[in-house]
N, C-alpha and C positions, 0 to 999 in steps of 0.2 A: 395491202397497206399494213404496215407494222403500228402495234398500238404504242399510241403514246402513255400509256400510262407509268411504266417504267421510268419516264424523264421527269413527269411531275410529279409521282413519288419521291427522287433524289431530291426534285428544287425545295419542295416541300419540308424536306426531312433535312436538308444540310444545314440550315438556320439555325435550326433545332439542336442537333449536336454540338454546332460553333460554340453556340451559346451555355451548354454541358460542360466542353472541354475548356471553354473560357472557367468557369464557374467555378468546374475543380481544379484547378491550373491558381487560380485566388484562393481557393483555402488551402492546397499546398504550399501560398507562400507566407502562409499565417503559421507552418510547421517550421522548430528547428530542429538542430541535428545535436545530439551524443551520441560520443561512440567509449564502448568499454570491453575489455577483455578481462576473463573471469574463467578460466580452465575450460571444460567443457561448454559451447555456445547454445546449445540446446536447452540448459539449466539457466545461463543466462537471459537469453531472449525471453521465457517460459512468464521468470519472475518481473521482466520489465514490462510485458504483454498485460500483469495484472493493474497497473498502472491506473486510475481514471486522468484521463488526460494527454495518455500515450498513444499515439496514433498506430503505431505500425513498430515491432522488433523486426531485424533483419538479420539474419546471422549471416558472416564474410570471413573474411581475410584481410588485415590490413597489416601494415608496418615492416613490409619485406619490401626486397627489391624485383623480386622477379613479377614480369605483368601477368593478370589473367591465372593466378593458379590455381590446381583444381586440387581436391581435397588429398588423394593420393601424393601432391607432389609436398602439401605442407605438411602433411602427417609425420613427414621423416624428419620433421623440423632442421632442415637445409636450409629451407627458402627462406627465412629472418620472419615469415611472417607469424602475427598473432589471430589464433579464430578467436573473433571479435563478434561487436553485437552495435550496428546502427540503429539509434534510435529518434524514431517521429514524434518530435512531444508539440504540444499546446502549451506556450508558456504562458497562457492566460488561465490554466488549468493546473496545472504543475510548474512548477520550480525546480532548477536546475539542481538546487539542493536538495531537493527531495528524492532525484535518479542518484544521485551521488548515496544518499542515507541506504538504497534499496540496495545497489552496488557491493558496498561495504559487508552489508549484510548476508553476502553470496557469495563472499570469497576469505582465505586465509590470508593477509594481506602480510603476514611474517615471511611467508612464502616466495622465494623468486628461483625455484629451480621445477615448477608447474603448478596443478590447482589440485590435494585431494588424491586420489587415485590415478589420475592422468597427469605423466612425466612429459617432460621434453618444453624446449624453448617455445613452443606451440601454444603451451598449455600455460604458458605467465599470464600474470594479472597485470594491467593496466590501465589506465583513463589516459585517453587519446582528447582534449581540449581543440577544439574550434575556432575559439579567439579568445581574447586578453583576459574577457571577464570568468568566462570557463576555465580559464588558467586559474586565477586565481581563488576562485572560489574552490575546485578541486585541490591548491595547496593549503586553503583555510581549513578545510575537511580532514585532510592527512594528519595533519598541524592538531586540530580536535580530538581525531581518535586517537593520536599517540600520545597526547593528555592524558586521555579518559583512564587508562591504565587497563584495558580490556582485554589486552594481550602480552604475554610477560617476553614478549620477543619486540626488535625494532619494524617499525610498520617500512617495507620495501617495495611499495606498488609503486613502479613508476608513475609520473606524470607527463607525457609528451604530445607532443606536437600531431594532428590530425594529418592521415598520409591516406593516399588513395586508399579506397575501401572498393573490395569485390564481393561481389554479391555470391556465397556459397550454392551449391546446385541445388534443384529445386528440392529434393528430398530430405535434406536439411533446415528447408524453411520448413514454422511450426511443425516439427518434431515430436514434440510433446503432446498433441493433438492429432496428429495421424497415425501417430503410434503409440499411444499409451500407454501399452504393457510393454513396452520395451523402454519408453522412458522412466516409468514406474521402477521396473527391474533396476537400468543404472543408477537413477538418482541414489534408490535408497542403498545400495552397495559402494557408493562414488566415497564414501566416509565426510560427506557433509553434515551429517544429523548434527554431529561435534558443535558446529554453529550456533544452534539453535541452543545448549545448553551454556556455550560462551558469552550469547546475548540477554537472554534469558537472565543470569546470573549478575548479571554486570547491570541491566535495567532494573532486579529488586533491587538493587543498592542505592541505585539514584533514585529510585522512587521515597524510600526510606532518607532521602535528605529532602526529598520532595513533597512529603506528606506529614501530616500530625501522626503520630504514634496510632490514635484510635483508626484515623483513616484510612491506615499501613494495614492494620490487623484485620479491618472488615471487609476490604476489598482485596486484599492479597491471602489475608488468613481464613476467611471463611467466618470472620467473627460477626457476632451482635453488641450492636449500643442498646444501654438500657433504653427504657421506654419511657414517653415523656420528659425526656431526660436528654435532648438531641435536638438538632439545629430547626427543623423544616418540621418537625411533626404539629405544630400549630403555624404553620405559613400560610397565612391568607393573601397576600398579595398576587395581582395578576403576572406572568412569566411563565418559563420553562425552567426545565430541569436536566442538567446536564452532567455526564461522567466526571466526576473530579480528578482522573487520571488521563483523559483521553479528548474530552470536550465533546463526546459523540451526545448526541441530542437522543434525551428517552424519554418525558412525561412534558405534559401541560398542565397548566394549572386549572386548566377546564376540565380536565378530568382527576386532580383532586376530590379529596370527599373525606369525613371525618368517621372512623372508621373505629373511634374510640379504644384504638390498640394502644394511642401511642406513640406511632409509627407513621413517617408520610405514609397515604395510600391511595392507589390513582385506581379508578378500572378499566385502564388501556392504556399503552404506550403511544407515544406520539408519535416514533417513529417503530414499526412492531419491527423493521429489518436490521434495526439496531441491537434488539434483544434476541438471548438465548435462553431458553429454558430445556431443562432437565433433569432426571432426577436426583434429588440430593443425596451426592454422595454416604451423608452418614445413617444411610439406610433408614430413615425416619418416614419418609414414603414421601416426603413434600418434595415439591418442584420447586427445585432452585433457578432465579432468576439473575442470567450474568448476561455483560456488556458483551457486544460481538468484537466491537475492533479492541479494545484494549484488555478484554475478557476478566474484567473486575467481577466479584462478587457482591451483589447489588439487595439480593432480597430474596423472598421467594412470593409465589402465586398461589391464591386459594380459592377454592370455588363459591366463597361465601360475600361476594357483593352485591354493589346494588346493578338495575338497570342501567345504562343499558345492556351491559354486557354480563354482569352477575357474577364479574369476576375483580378481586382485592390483590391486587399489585402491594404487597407489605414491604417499601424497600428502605432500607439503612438511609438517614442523612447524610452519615460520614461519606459515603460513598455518592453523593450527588452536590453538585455548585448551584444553585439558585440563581435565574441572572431575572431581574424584574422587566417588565415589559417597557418600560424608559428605556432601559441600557441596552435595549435590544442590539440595534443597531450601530450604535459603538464597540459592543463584545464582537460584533462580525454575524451577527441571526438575523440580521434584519428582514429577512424572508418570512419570520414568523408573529410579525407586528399584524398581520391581516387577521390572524385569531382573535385579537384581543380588540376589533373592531367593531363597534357598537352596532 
């Protein structure tokens, strides 16, 4: 007699899966889809991968006519198509304007005869839109940076209509990650760096319409506000303390302490992965204390606090926003109203 155990293992176990494939089958359709072309798709997908919010980069082909091609037949740029980059976002996490900001920032957009070092109709830049709203939000964006004056050429990234996308073969998906020294090698040869000093350049400018003179100098220049002499350094009120260039959250007011410098002074960051520390560049031997995302110069760190940690957080005013623990919730922190709970 053959055992049954084999069939009621399956009955058993098929519910189980329905209920799996149902599950993720619902959160795929809480994803939507952008798609961009940006010269090489490798460097693309790379930078949309870092995303919070992005579910999945895909690297393909889309915008030709011919079905199904494989990476040989677009390389000759015959085929009309573009290597592109489908992307899986969470729009409850991410904003469509926020792919488009990251985008921009990854491609020459003067450019429409490739991307960089990579020639040919293959390698054009593009934003491929979805629907109405995508449309126009990527012309609002276009519209913005050729504003901005970031670029002393006219911005020529198309804008077009989403067209079947193929999924490139597998050793092209995460690229960056399976091959690292190889992506390492072309990224930094691709003559992208350029970028990053176009960006660079153009953000101190508008920070400088964006900030007070002292708050420009301390957090960009490395400078100090006199002592006693500055916004927070007697702030008693309960709140947080946030990057004045960035909004990244770094100190509480519970760990505040009066530190008789002068100077706000916390012994612990509120969020420690928000902060950098290292050594100060002007060779003085102090740890300099800077923002991670917007990489403001904030303070430095000294061994000479109190408990619990014994360590003196000395950071600039200029360089921090104060939001009190009322406004929490209106500035958008409302997450952090449970500290200041009795």
């Amino acid at each position: 007699m053959k055992s049954i155990f084999p069939i009621l293992l399956i009955i058993l176990v098929l519910p189980f899966s329905c209920n799996m494939t149902k599950e993720k089958t619902i959160q795929n359709e809480n994803l939507q889809k952008a798609t961009f072309a940006g010269g090489c798709f490798w460097c693309l997908e790379a930078a949309m991968e870092e995303i919070d919010g992005v579910s999945e980069a895909i690297t393909g082909y889309t915008g030709g006519e011919k079905e199904n091609p494989t990476y040989e037949q677009v390389s000759t740029g015959t085929t009309g198509h573009f290597e592109a980059t489908q992307v899986l976002y969470d729009p409850k996490k991410v904003k469509f304007e926020d792919l488009l900001e990251r985008f921009w920032r990854q491609i020459d957009p003067t450019d429409d005869g490739g991307q960089f070092v990579d020639r040919g109709s293959q390698y054009r830049a593009a934003i491929f839109y979805h629907n109405d709203e995508q449309k126009k939000l990527a012309e609002q964006s276009k519209a913005d940076l050729e504003k901005s004056g970031r670029f002393d050429k006219p911005i020529v990234t198309p804008i077009l209509p989403a067209q079947e996308f193929y999924k490139a073969e597998d050793y092209h998906q995460d690229y960056y990650k399976k091959s690292r020294r190889q992506y390492k090698s072309y990224k930094e040869g691709s003559g992208r760096e350029k970028l990053d000093e176009i960006w660079k350049e153009s953000e101190k400018e508008d920070l400088k319409s964006k900030l007070t003179p002292l708050q420009y100098e301390v957090t960009q220049q490395c400078s100090t506000e006199p002592a006693f002499d500055n916004e927070y350094w007697d702030e008693k009120r309960d709140g947080i303390y946030i990057d004045i260039v960035s909004g990244e959250v770094l100190f509480s007011s519970k760990d505040k302490f009066d530190s008789g410098t002068g100077w706000p002074s916390f012994t612990q960051p509120l969020k420690p992965e928000n902060i950098m520390e290292q050594p100060d560049p002007d060779q003085s031997g102090r740890t300099e204390v800077k923002s991670k995302g917007a990489d403001s110069h904030l303070g430095h760190v000294f061994q000479d606090g109190p408990d619990p940690t014994g360590l003196r957080y000395c950071i600039n005013s200029a360089s921090l926003r104060f939001i009190p623990k009322e406004y929490l919730e209106k500035e958008g922190y409302g997450e952090y109203l449970k500290l200041f709970k009795e």
